[in-house]
ZAMARGU-4260 file (C-alpha; in steps of 0.2 Angstrom, whole numbers, plus 5000, padded with zeros to 4 digits):
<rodrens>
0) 5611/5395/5273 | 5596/5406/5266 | 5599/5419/5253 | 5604/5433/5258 | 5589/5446/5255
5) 5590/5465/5259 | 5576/5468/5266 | 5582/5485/5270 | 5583/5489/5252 | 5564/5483/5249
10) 5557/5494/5264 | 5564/5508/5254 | 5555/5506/5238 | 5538/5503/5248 | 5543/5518/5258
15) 5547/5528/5244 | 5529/5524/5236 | 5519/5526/5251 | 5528/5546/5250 | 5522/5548/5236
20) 5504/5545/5239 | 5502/5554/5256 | 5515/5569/5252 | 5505/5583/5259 | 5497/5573/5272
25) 5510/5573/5284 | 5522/5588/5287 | 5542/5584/5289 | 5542/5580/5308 | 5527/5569/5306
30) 5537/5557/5294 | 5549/5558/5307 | 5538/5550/5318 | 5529/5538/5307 | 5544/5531/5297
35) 5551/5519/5311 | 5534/5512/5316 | 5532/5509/5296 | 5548/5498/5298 | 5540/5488/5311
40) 5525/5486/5304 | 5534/5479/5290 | 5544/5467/5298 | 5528/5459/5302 | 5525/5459/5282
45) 5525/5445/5271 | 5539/5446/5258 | 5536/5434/5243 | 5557/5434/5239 | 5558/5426/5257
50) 5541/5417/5259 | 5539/5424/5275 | 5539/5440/5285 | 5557/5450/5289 | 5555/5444/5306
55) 5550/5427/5304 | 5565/5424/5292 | 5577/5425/5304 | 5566/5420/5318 | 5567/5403/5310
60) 5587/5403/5311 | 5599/5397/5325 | 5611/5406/5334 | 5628/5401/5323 | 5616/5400/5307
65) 5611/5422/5310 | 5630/5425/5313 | 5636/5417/5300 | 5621/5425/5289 | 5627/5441/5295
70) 5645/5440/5291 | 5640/5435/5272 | 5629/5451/5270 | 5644/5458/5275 | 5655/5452/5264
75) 5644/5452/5250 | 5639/5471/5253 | 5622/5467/5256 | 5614/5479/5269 | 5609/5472/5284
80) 5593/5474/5291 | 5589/5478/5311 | 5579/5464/5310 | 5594/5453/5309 | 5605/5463/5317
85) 5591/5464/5334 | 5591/5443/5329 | 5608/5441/5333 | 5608/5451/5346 | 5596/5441/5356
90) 5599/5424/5351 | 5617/5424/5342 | 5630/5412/5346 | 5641/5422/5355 | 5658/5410/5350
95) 5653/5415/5335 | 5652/5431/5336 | 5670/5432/5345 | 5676/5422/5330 | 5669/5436/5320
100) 5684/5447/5326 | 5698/5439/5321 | 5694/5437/5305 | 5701/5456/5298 | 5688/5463/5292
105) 5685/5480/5299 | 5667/5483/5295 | 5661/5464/5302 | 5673/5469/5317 | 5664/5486/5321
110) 5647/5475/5321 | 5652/5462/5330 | 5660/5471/5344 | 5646/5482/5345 | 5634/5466/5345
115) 5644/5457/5358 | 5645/5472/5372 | 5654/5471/5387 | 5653/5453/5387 | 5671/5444/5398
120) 5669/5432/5386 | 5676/5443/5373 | 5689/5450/5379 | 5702/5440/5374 | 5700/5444/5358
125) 5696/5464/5364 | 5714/5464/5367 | 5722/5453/5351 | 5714/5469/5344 | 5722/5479/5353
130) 5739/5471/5354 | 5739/5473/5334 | 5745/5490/5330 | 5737/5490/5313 | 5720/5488/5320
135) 5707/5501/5312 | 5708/5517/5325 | 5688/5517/5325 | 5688/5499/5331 | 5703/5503/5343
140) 5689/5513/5352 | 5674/5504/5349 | 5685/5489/5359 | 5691/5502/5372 | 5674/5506/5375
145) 5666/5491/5379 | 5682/5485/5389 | 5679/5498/5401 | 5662/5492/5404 | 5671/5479/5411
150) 5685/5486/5419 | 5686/5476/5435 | 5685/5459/5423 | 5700/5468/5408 | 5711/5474/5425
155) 5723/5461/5424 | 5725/5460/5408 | 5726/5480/5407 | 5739/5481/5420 | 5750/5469/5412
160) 5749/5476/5394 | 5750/5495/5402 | 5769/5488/5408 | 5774/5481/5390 | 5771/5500/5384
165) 5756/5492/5375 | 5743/5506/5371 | 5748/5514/5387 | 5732/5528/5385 | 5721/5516/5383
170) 5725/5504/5398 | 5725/5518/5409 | 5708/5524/5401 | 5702/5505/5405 | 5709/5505/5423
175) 5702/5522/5429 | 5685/5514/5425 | 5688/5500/5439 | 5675/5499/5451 | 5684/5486/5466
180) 5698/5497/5472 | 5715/5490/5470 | 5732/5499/5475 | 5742/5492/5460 | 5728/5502/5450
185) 5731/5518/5462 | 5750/5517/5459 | 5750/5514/5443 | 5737/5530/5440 | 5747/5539/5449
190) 5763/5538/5443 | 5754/5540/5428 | 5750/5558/5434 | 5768/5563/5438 | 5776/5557/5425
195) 5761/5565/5412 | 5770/5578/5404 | 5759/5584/5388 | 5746/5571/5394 | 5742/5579/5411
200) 5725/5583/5408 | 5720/5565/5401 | 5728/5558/5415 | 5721/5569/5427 | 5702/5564/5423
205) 5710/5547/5425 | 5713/5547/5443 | 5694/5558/5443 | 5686/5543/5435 | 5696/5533/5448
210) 5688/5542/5465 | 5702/5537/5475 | 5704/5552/5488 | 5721/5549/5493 | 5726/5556/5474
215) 5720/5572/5482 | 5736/5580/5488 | 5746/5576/5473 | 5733/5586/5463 | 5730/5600/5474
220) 5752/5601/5472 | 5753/5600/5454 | 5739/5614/5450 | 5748/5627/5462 | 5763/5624/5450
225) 5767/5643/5439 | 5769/5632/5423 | 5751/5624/5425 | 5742/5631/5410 | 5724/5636/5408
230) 5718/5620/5400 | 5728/5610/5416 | 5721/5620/5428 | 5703/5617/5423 | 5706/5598/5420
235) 5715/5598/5436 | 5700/5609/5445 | 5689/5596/5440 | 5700/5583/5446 | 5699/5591/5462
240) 5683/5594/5467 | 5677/5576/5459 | 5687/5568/5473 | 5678/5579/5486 | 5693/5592/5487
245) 5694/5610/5483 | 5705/5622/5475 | 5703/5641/5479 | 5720/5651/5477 | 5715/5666/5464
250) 5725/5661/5447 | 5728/5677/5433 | 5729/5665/5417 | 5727/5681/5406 | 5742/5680/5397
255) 5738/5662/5393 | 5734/5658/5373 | 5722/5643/5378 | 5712/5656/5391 | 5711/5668/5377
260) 5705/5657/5365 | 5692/5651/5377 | 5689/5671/5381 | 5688/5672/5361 | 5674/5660/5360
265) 5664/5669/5373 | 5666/5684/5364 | 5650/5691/5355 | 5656/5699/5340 | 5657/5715/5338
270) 5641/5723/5332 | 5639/5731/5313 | 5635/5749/5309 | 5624/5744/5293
</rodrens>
């Protein structure tokens, strides 16, 4: 393997220097502007420490050698530059990659899921990570994410860890996303939705997110309940009239503290005498 350069590191210090000498030439927002075309034009530079450009470092890699380049600037706290990271993107070896998740660190993880995508190829391992309860919350996400990019692919698997009580929120989240209509997903959904208790709003946007119609009457029920509160109803409203419904019974949700703290909010403060 090459060593490891940060590149990153070295575009600071030219940065830094370029600043210097053109301070007043360009105002803030110009440097905005002309920073991330500096950072092209220097990946297209030719670096003596790598006796070659930033580009045509890793350009000069194959796909198992950038990914396992990228897991060592990891582990070795060297900052990865988006010239390798855009590398391994394009050409990585995506087994590779996969393997990159199993191997418990969080940071390298987070990358790699991010680098992978919605790939079916992944998600596999998408759910090992989500089977282990001690998986970083941020990565629990990140996974989540990119699995209901691919709902219709992760639906089995969803479905059957949804029934072994296995990040039950998250299952649901990853079935609502399914595109091919299946009436084990409805079911499932709405049982969900009756059975929500505190979670009635989540699980309300779930069966929105669904667009099955037929959810309709159960949702047009459950809001006219009394004990709906503000934060239901609007979750609910939404519900509604995503699926092509509407809800027009007047509701007085004065008395209610999440209305109130919404009203609140809204409220311009009172004006000073000074």
């Amino acid at each position: 393997m090459k060593k490891l350069i940060d590149f990153d590191g070295l575009f600071d210090e030219k940065l830094a220097e370029y600043m210097q000498k053109n301070s007043e030439k360009y105002t803030e927002q110009q440097w905005e502007a002309l920073i991330p075309k500096l950072y092209r034009k220097f990946g297209e530079t030719f670096i003596p420490a790598a006796q070659d450009t930033p580009r045509g470092y890793y350009a000069s890699m194959d796909g198992a050698e950038l990914v396992h380049t990228l897991a060592a600037h990891v582990k070795e706290g060297v900052p990865a530059s988006d010239f390798l990271c855009r590398e391994v993107e394009a050409r990585g070896d995506l087994n590779a990659l996969i393997g990159l998740l199993s191997e418990g660190n969080n940071e390298l993880s987070m990358l790699a899921v991010n680098l992978i995508g919605a790939e079916k190829q992944a998600f596999d391992a998408y759910f090992d990570i989500l089977r282990n309860n001690d998986s970083a919350e941020e990565l629990v996400e990140a996974v989540c994410e990119q699995l209901k990019a691919g709902a219709d692919a992760a639906k089995e698997r969803a479905i059957a860890l949804k029934r072994e009580g296995v990040r039950e929120e998250i299952m649901l989240e990853i079935l609502s996303r399914c595109k091919e209509k299946d009436d084990a997903v409805f079911e499932m959904l709405l049982t969900a939705f009756r059975c929500a208790g505190e979670e009635l709003p989540m699980r309300a946007s779930y069966l929105a997110a669904y667009g099955d119609v037929r959810a309709l009457p159960v949702l047009l029920e459950v809001i006219d309940r009394d004990d709906i509160n503000f934060l239901e109803y609007q979750e609910l409203k939404y519900a509604i009239e995503a699926l092509g419904g509407e809800y027009t019974t007047p509701r007085d949700f004065s008395n209610d503290p999440y209305f109130q703290a919404v009203l609140a909010q809204q409220t311009p403060p009172p004006k000073s005498d000074a």
